[in-house]
N, C-alpha and C positions, 0 to 999 in steps of 0.2 A: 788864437790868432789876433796878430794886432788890428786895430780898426783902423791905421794909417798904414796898412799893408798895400803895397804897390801891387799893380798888374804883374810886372815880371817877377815881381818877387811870388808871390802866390806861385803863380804859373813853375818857376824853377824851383822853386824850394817846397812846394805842398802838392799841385795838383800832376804835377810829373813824376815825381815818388810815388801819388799815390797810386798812378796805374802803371809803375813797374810790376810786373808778374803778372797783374789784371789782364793785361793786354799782350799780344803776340810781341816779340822783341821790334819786329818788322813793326809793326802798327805804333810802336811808343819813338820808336827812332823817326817817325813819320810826324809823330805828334810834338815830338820836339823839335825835327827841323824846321816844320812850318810856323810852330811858336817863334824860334828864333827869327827867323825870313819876313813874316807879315807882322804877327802879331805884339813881340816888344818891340820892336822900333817904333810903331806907331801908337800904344797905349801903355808901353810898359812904364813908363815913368809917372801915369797917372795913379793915384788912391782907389782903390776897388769901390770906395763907397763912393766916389765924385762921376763916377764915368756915368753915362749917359744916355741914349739910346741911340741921339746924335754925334754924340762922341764914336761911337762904333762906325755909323754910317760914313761919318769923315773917314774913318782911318781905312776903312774897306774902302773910298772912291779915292785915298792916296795913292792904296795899293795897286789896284787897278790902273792909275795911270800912269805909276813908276811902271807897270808890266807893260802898256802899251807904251811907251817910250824906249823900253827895251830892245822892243822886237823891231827884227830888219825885213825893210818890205821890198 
């Protein structure tokens, strides 16, 4: 694996193949939609080696309030 390998690339090309079969069809169709939905929009364009711990934190308080923006009160 490359060392300038991106978040979504890992995540679509290595760590999703590697739990087909591993995992229930239901449990990986889960684990890819919410990859798609949360987590490459908001990290997948980073380098696996540069992300951060606050890197993550940001992208989880994104998410969060793309969700409450969504919702109708």
């Amino acid at each position: 694996m490359k060392a300038s390998i991106t978040l979504g690339n890992l995540i679509i090309y290595h760590w999703l193949p590697d739990k087909k079969g591993r995992v229930t069809d239901i449990t990986h169709d889960d684990y890819e939609r919410m990859s798609k939905k949360y987590v490459i929009p908001t990290l997948g364009t980073m380098r696996v080696r540069d992300i951060t711990p606050s890197d993550i934190l940001q992208g989880a308080d994104a998410v969060a309030l793309s969700d409450v923006r969504k919702r109708k009160y």
